[in-house]
N, C-alpha and C positions, 0 to 999 in steps of 0.2 A: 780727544780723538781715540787715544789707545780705549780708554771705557766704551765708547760705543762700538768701536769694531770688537771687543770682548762680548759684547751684548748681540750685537749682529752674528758674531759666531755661537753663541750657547743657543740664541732661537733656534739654528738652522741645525744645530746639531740634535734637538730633542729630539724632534721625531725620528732620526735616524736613532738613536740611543732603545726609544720607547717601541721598537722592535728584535730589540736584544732579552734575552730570559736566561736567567741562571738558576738551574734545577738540580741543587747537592752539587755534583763534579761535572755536571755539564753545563754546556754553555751552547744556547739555541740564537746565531744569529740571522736577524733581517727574513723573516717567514714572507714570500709574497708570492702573489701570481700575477701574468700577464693577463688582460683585460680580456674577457672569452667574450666571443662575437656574440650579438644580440642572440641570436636562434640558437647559441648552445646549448648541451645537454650537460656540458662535462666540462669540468676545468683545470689543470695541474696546479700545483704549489710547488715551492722550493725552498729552499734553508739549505743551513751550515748548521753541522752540530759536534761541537771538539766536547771530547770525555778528557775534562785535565785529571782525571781521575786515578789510580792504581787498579778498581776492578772494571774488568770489561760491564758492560749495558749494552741493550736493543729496544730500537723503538718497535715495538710490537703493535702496535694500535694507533688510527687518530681518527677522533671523531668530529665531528661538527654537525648544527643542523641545516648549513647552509645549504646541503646534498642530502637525497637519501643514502646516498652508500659512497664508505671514502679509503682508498684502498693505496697501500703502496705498492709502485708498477716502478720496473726499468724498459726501457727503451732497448730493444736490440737489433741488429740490422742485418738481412740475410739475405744478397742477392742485390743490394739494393732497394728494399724494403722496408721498412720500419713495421716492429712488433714490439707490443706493450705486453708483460707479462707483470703478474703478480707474486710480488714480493710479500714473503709471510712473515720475516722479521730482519731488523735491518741491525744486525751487532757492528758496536762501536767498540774498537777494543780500549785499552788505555793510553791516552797519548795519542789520538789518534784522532782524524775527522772524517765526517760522512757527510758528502756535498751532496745535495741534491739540486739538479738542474737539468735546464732545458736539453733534450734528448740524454738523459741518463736517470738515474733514480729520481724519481718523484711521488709526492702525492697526488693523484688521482681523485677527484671531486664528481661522481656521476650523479646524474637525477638532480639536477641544479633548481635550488627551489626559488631563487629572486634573482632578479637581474642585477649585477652590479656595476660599478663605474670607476674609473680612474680617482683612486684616493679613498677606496672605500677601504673598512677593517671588516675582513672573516673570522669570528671567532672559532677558536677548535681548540682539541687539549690531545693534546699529545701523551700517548702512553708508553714509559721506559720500565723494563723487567727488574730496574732495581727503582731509578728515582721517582718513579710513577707517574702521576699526573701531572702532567703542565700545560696551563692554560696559556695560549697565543695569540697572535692576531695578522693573519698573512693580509700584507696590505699589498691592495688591486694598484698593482702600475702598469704604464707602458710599455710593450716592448715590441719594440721597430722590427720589422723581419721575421718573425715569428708568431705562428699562429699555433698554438695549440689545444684552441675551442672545440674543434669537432675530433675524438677518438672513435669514430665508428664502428672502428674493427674492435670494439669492448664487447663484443655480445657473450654471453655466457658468464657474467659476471655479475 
């Protein structure tokens, strides 16, 4: 009994594991996004990224070819409004984490080139000013109450 619940636990734990990346002193957990409606153009991402590091780092870059153009934005709110602005780099000091999440700092995905689906892998590679490339894979989940398929208000970007 204890062997197969040990077995029922390591299956269920990989794939949550196999969204984890460690890049030198950083540590990129759980990259995903929520499912973007059929008709979108654009779609957010999110992570966690702690620097167990001593020198400060910034994610400066991330590419993928899932979009034409992939941009970090935070969410700000003015009035009762929400505004996406673009973020040029995102420093992580030492000791420190940078959450990216729904209405706050996120990746930004426009010019969406394929449609995707619940449980699909986005690859992308993440670029940091010290640890460089890191190649990812934000996986498409559900999420209940929240849409953040259509950013319309991106124009001029």
């Amino acid at each position: 009994m204890k062997r197969a619940l040990t077995l029922i636990f390591l299956a269920l734990a990989t794939p949550l594991a196999a969204h984890d990346t460690t890049a030198g002193n950083l540590h990129i957990d759980h990259p995903w996004m929520p499912v973007p409606m059929a008709t979108a153009k654009s779609a957010a991402g999110y992570m966690v990224i702690t620097n167990h590091g001593s020198e400060a780092d910034a994610l400066v870059e991330v590419r993928s070819d899932f979009a034409e153009q992939t941009m970090l934005h935070t969410t700000e709110h003015s009035d009762g409004v929400a505004k996406m602005t673009h973020v040029m780099t995102l420093p992580i000091a030492p000791g420190e984490t940078a959450t990216l999440q729904p209405d706050g700092l996120h990746v930004m995905f426009m010019g969406l080139q394929d449609k995707v689906a619940e449980g699909d892998l986005i690859p992308a590679t993440l670029v940091f000013r010290h640890a460089g490339e890191v190649a990812v894979e934000f996986a498409v989940d559900a999420m209940a109450g929240h849409d953040h398929g259509d950013h319309s208000n991106h124009s001029g970007h």
